[in-house]
C-alpha positions as CSV (number, residue, x, y, z in Angstrom):
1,X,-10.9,43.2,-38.9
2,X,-7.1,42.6,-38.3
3,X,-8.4,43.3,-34.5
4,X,-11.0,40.8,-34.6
5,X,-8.7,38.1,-35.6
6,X,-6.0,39.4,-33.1
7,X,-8.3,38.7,-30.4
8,X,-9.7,35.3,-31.6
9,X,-6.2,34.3,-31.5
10,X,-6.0,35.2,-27.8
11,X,-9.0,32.4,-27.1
12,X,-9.2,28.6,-26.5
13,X,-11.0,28.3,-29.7
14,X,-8.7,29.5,-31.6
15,X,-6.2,26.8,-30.0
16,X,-8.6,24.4,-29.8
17,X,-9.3,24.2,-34.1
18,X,-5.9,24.6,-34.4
19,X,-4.3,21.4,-32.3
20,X,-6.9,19.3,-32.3
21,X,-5.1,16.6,-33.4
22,X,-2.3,17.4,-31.4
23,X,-4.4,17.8,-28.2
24,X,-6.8,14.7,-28.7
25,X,-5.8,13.6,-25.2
26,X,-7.0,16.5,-23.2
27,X,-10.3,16.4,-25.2
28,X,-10.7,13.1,-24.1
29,X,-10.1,14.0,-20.6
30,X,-12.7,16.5,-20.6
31,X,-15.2,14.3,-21.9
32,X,-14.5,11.9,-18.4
33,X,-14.4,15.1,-16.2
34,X,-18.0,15.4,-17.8
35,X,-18.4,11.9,-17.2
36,X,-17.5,12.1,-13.5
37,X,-19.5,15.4,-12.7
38,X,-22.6,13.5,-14.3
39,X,-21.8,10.9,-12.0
40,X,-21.5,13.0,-8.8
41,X,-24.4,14.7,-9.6
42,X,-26.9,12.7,-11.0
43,X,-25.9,9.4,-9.4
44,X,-24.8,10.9,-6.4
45,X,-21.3,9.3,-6.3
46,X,-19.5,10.7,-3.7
47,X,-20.6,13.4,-4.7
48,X,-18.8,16.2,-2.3
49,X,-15.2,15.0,-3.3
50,X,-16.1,13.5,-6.8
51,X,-17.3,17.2,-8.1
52,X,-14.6,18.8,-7.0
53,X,-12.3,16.2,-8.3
54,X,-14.1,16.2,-11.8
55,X,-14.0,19.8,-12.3
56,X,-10.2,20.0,-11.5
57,X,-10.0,17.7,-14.3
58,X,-11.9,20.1,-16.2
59,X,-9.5,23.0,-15.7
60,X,-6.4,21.3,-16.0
61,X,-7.5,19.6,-19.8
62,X,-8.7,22.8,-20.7
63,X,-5.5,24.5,-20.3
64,X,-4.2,23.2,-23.0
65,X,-6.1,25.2,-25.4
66,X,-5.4,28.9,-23.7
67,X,-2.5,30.4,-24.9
68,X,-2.5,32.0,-21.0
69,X,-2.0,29.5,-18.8
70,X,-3.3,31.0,-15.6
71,X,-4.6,28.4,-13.2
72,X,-1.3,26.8,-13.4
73,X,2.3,26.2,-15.2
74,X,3.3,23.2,-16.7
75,X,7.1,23.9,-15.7
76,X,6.0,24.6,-12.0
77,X,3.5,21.3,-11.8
78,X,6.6,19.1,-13.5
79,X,8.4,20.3,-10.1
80,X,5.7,19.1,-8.0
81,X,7.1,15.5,-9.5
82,X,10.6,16.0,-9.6
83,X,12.3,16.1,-6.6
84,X,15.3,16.9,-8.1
85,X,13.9,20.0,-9.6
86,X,15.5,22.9,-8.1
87,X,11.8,24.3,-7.8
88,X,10.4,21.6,-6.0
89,X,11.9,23.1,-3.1
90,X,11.2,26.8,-3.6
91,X,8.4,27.7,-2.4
92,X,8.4,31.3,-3.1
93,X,8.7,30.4,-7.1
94,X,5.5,29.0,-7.0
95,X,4.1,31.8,-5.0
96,X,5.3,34.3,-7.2
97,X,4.9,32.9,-10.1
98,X,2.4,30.5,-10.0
99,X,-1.1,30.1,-10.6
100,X,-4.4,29.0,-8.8
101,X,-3.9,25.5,-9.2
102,X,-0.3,25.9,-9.0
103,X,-0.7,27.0,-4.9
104,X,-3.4,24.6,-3.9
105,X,-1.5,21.9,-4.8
106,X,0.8,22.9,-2.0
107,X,-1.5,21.7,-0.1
108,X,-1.3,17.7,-1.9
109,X,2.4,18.2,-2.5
110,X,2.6,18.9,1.4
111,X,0.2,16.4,2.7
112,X,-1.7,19.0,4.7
113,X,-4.7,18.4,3.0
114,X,-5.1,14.8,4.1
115,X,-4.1,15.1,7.8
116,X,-6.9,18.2,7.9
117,X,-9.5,15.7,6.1
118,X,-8.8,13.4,9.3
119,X,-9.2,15.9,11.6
120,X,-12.9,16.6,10.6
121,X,-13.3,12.6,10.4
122,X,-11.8,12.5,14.2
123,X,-14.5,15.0,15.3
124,X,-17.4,13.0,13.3
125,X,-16.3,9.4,14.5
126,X,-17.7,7.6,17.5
127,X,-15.4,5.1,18.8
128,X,-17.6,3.7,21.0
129,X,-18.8,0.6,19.2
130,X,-14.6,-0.1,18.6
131,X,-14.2,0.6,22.6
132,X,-17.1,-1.4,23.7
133,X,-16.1,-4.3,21.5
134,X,-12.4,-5.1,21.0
135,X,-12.5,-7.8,18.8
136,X,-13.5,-5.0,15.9
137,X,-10.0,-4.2,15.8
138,X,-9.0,-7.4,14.6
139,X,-12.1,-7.1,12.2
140,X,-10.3,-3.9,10.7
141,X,-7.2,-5.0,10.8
142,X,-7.7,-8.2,8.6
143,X,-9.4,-5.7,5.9
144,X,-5.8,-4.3,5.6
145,X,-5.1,-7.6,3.6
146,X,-6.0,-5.9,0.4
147,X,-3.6,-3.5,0.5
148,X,-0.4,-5.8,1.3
149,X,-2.0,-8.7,-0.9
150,X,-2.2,-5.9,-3.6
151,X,1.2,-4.5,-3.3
152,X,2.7,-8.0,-3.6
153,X,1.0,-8.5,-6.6
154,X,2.1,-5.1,-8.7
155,X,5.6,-6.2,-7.2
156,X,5.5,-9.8,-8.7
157,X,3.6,-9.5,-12.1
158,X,4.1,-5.6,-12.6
159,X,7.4,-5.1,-12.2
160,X,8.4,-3.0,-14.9
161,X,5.5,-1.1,-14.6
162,X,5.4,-0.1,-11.3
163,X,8.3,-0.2,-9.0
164,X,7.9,-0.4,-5.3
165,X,6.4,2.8,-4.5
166,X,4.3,2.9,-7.2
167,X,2.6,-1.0,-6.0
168,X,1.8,0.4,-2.4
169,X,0.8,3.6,-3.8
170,X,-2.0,1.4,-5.9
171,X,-2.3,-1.1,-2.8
172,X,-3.8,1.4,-0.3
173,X,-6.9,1.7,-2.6
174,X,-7.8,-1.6,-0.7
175,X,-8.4,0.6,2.3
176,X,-11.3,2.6,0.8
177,X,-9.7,5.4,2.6
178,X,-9.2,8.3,-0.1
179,X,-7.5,10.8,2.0
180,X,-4.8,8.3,2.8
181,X,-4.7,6.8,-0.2
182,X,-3.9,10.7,-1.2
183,X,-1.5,11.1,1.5
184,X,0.9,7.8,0.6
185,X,0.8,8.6,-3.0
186,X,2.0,11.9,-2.6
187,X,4.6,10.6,-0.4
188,X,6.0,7.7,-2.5
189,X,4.5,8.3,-5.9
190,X,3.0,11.4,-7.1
191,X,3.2,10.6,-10.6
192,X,0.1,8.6,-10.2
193,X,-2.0,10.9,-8.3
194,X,-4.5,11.4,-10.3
195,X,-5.5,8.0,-11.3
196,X,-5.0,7.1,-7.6
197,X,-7.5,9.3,-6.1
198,X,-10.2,8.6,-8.6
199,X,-10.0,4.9,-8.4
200,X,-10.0,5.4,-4.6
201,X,-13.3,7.5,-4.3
202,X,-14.9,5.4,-7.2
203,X,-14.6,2.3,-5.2
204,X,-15.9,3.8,-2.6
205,X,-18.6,5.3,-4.2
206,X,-19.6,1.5,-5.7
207,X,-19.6,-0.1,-1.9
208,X,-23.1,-1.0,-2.2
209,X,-22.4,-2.6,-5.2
210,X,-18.7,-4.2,-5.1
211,X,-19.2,-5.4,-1.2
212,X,-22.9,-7.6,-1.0
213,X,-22.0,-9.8,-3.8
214,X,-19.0,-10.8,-2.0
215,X,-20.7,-11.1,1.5
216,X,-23.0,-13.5,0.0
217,X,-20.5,-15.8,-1.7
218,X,-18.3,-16.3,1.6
219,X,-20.9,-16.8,4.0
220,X,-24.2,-19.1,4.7
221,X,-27.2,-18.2,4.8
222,X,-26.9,-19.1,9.1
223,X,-24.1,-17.2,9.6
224,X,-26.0,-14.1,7.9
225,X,-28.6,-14.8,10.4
226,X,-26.4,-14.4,13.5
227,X,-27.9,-12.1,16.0
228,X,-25.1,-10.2,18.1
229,X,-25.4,-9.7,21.8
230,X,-26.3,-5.8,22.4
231,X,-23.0,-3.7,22.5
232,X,-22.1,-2.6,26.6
233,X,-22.4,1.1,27.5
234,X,-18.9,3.2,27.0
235,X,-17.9,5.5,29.8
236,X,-17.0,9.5,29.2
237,X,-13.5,8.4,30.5
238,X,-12.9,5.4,28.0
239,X,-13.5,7.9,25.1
240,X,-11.3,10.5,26.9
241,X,-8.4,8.0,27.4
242,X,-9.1,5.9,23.7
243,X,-7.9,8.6,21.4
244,X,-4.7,9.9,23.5
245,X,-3.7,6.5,24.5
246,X,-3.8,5.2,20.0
247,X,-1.8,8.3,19.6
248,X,0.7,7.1,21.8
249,X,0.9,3.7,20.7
250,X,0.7,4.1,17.3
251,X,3.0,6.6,17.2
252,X,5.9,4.9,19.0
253,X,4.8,2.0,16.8
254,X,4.7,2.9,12.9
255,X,6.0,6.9,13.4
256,X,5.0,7.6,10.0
257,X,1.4,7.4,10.7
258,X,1.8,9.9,13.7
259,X,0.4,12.9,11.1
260,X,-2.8,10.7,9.8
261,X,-3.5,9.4,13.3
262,X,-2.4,12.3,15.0
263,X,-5.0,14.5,13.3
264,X,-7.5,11.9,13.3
265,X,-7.6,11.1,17.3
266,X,-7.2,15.3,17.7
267,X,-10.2,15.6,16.4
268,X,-11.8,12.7,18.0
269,X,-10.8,14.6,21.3
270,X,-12.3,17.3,20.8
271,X,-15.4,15.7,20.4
272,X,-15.6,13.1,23.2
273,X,-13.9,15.6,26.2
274,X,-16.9,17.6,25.7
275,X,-15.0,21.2,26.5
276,X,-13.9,21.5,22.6
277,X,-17.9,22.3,21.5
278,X,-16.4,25.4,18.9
279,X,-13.2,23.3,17.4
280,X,-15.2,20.1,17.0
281,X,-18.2,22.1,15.3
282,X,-15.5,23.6,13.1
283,X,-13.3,20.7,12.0
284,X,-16.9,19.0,11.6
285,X,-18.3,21.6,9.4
286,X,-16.5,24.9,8.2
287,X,-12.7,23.2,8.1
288,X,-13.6,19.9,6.6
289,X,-15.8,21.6,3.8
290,X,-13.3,23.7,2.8
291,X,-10.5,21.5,2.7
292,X,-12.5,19.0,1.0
293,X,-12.9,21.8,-1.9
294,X,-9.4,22.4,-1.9
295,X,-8.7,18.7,-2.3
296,X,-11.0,18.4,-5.0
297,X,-9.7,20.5,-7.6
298,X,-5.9,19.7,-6.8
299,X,-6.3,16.5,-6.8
300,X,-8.4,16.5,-10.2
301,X,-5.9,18.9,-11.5
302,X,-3.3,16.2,-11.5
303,X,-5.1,14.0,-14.4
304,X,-4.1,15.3,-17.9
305,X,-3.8,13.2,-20.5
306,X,-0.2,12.4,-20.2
307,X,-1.1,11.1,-16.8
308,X,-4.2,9.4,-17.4
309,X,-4.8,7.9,-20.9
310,X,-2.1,5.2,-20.5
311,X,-1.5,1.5,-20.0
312,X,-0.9,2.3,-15.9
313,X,-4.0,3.9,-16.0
314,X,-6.0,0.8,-16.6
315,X,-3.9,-1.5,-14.7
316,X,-4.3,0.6,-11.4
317,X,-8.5,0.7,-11.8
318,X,-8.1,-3.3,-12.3
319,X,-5.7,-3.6,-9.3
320,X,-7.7,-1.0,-7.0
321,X,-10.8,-3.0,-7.5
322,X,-8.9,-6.0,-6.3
323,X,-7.8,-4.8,-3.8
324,X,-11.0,-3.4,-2.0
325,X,-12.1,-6.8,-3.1
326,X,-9.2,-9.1,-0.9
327,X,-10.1,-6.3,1.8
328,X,-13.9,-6.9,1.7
329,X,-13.2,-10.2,2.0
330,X,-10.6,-10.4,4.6
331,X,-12.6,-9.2,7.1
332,X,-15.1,-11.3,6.6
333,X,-13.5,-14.5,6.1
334,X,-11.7,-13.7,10.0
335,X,-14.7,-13.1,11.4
336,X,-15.6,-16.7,10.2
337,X,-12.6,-17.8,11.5
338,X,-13.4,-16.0,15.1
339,X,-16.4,-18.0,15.3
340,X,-14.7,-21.1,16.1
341,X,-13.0,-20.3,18.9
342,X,-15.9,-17.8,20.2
343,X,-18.6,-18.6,22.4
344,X,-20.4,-15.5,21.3
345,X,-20.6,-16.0,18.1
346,X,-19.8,-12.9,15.3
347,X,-22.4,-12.2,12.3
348,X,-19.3,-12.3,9.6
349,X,-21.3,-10.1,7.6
350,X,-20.1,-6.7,9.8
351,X,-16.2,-8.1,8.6
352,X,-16.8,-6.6,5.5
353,X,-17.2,-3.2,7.1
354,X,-13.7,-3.5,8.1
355,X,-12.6,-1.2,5.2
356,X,-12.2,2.7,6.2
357,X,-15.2,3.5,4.0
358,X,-17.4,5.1,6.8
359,X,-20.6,4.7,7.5
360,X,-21.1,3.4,4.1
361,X,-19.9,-0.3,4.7
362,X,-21.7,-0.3,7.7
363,X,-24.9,0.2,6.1
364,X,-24.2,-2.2,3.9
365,X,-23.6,-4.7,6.3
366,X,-26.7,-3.7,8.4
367,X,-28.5,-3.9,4.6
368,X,-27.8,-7.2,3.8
369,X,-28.2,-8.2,7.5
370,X,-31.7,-7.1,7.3
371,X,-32.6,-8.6,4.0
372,X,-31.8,-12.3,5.4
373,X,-33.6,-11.3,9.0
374,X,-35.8,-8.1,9.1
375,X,-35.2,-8.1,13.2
376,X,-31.3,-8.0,13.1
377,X,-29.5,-4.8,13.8
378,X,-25.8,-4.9,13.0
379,X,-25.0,-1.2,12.3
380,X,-23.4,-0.9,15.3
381,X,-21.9,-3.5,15.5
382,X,-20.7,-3.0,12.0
383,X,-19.6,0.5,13.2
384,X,-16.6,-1.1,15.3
385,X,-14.9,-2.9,12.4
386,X,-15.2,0.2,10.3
387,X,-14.0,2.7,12.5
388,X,-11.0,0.5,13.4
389,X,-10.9,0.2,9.2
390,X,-9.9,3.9,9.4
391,X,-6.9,3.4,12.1
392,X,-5.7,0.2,10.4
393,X,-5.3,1.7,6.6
394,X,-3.7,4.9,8.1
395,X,-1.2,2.3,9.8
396,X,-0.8,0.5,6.7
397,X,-0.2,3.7,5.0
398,X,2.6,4.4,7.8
399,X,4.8,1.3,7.3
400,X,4.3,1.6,3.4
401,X,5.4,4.8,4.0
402,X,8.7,4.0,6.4
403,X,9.7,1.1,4.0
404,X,9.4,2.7,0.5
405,X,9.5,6.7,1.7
């Protein structure tokens, strides 16, 4: 008998009945990693990132009730957020003496996760509808106005609760761009991590249903009949030259955004100079699927209660959705603007695709598109705005970055 009860004290159960009040927090936090995994699975949110991230979650909440905390150590993950933790720099004390979660989250602590994410985007992107019409870029680059807009508002009415690195950390969810919105939080504010990422991939998740309401409001039902003039053919050479010659530029231009964009037009070359068939068939497939399962469950393991069921918490969902709101619309409303100047006149619905979420906002912007005129195409168009979406938030990223890093 006296074994019996020596072993149920070695289980969660036993923890569990015995610090339940104690504990309430974590259970709550595993009834939303249920939550989430209902959501990626049945709803299909996002699924490939959003199951991962939920079952992280999962681990992480249910550590507190194991007397053997195996997938990680809470001294070890309070060094991931202190950088004046003496292990925060050793990496061979986490090695040693870490657990699983412990050494993926190397990878987030590190940022290589993020940059390999692009990588894989870089090989599954075709710049062509950016290259063939310029004026996209502008498109994409008034999206960014969530994220500064944002940021100025956690600054002004949030001061106390988030200081500076914490507001851009929260402001880069107006890109719709989770790996960056990964990659500037775990450079300026890791502390919010967890609530970060999920509000990131959420709203991206809801595009279909944030964005057309928003469409509709700022435009007429004319201008969502505009029928763009067909897109001109791209040359090999253009797509050779495009992703070395953004490397370049935006390098010597924002330097912090060299690893995002670096990784992301690497990729792209490898795809477009034609000679790269095995690299760009890995990042597309073998390297982005397993990065994006490492991501998942590091990421997710960053949301425990003490993180999470807090005041922050809720202000950073209400400020994300803002965000990809003032981005939505920024796009949009330039696009408008274009159209007095422009002889060929833009469809202002494809300025909404001007967030990184891609091809999603595209879609949408072809959806609603079609709904007002069943013989209008704008997904490529679209595509130009959204690809440049991508560069512009990883840009933004890079001067949040060099201002508040």
């Amino acid at each position: 008998m006296s074994e019996v009860i020596s072993f149920a004290k070695t289980t969660g159960f036993w923890q569990l009945f015995g610090s339940i009040g104690q504990n309430w927090g974590s259970l709550v936090m595993i009834a939303i990693s249920l939550l989430l995994l209902w959501l990626g699975i049945k709803k299909q949110f996002e699924p490939l990132l959003l199951v991962g991230i939920a079952f992280g979650m999962l681990l992480t909440n249910l550590t507190a009730f194991t007397p053997n905390d195996a997938m990680y150590h809470t001294d070890l993950w309070a060094a991931f957020m202190d950088h004046n933790n003496p292990a925060y720099h050793s990496f061979g004390t986490i090695m040693s003496n870490g657990g699983l979660l412990d050494i993926l989250y190397i990878g987030v602590k590190t940022c290589l996760y993020p940059c390999l994410i692009f990588v894989g985007i870089g090989a599954m992107t075709d710049f062509e509808p950016l290259i063939a019409n310029p004026k996209s870029l502008l498109l994409g680059a008034a999206a960014q106005i969530g994220i500064f807009a944002t940021f100025i508002s956690c600054v002004k009415f949030f001061p106390s609760m988030f200081p500076q690195e914490a507001a851009a950390s929260i402001g880069i969810i107006g890109g719709a761009d989770g790996p960056t919105a990964i990659y500037t939080t775990s450079r300026l504010y890791p502390d919010l991590l967890g609530p970060i990422a999920v509000a990131a991939y959420s709203y991206m998740a809801l595009v279909p249903v944030i964005q057309p309401p928003i469409m509709k409001l700022l435009t007429t039902k004319k201008e969502r009949n505009i029928i763009m003039k067909p897109l001109r053919k791209v040359s090999k050479t253009e797509k050779i030259i495009f992703p070395i010659a953004v490397t370049i530029v935006v390098s010597l231009l924002v330097p912090s955004a060299t690893p995002l964009i670096g990784c992301l037009m690497l990729g792209n070359l490898w795809k477009e100079s034609g000679v790269c068939d095995r690299l760009c068939k890995t990042a597309q497939n073998e390297l982005m699927n397993i990065v994006t399962i490492f991501l998942g469950i590091s990421v997710g393991a960053t949301a425990t209660a003490e993180a999470f069921l807090n005041g922050r918490t809720l202000a950073i969902m209400c400020m994300g959705v803002i965000a990809f709101g003032l981005g939505s619309a920024g796009g949009v409303l330039l696009a408008k603007f274009m159209n007095l100047f422009t002889k060929n006149k833009v469809n202002p619905l494809i300025g909404s695709a001007g967030v990184s979420a891609v091809p999603m906002a595209a879609r949408v912007s072809q959806s609603v598109g079609q709904k007002e005129n069943p013989s209008n195409f704008l997904l490529m168009h679209a595509m130009g705005p959204n690809v440049a979406g991508v560069i512009g938030s990883a840009i933004a990223a890079g001067v949040l970055i060099s201002l508040f890093g």
